[in-house]
C-alpha positions in Angstrom: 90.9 188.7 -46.3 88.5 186.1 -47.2 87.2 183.4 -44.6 89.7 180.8 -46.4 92.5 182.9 -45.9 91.7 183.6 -42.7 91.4 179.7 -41.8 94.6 178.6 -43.8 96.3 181.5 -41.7 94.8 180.5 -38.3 96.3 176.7 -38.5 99.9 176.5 -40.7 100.7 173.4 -39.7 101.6 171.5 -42.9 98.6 168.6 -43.7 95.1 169.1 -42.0 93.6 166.1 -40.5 91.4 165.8 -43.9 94.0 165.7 -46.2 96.0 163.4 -44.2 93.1 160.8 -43.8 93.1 161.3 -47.9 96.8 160.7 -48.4 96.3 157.2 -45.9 93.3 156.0 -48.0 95.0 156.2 -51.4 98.0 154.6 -49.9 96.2 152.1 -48.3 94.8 151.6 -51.7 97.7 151.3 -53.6 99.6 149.1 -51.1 96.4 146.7 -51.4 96.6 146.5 -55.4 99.9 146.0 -55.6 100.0 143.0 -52.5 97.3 141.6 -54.8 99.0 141.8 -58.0 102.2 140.5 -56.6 100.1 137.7 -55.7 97.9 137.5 -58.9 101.2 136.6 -60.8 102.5 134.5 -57.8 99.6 132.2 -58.9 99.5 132.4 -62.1 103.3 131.6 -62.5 102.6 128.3 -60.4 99.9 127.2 -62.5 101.9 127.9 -65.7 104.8 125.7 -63.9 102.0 122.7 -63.3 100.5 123.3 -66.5 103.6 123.0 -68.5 106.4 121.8 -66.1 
């Protein structure tokens, strides 16, 4: 049995601590684009509204 195997045998829970801290980053990511988006268009739909009543 190789060292990996041996690890990945030793803990089964179900996401190590790494993975999980990977998982939180990339949703903390895509949470923050899509907040800034949302308010991206927010914006630009104002200004269209001033620009052209």
């Amino acid at each position: 049995m190789s060292e990996l195997e041996k690890k990945n045998s030793a803990t089964p829970r179900g996401l190590k601590d790494d993975e999980m801290a990977a998982v939180v980053v990339a949703g903390s990511i895509v949470a923050f684009f899509a907040v800034y988006w949302f308010f991206e268009i927010l914006s630009v739909r104002e200004l269209l509204e001033m620009a052209y009543g």
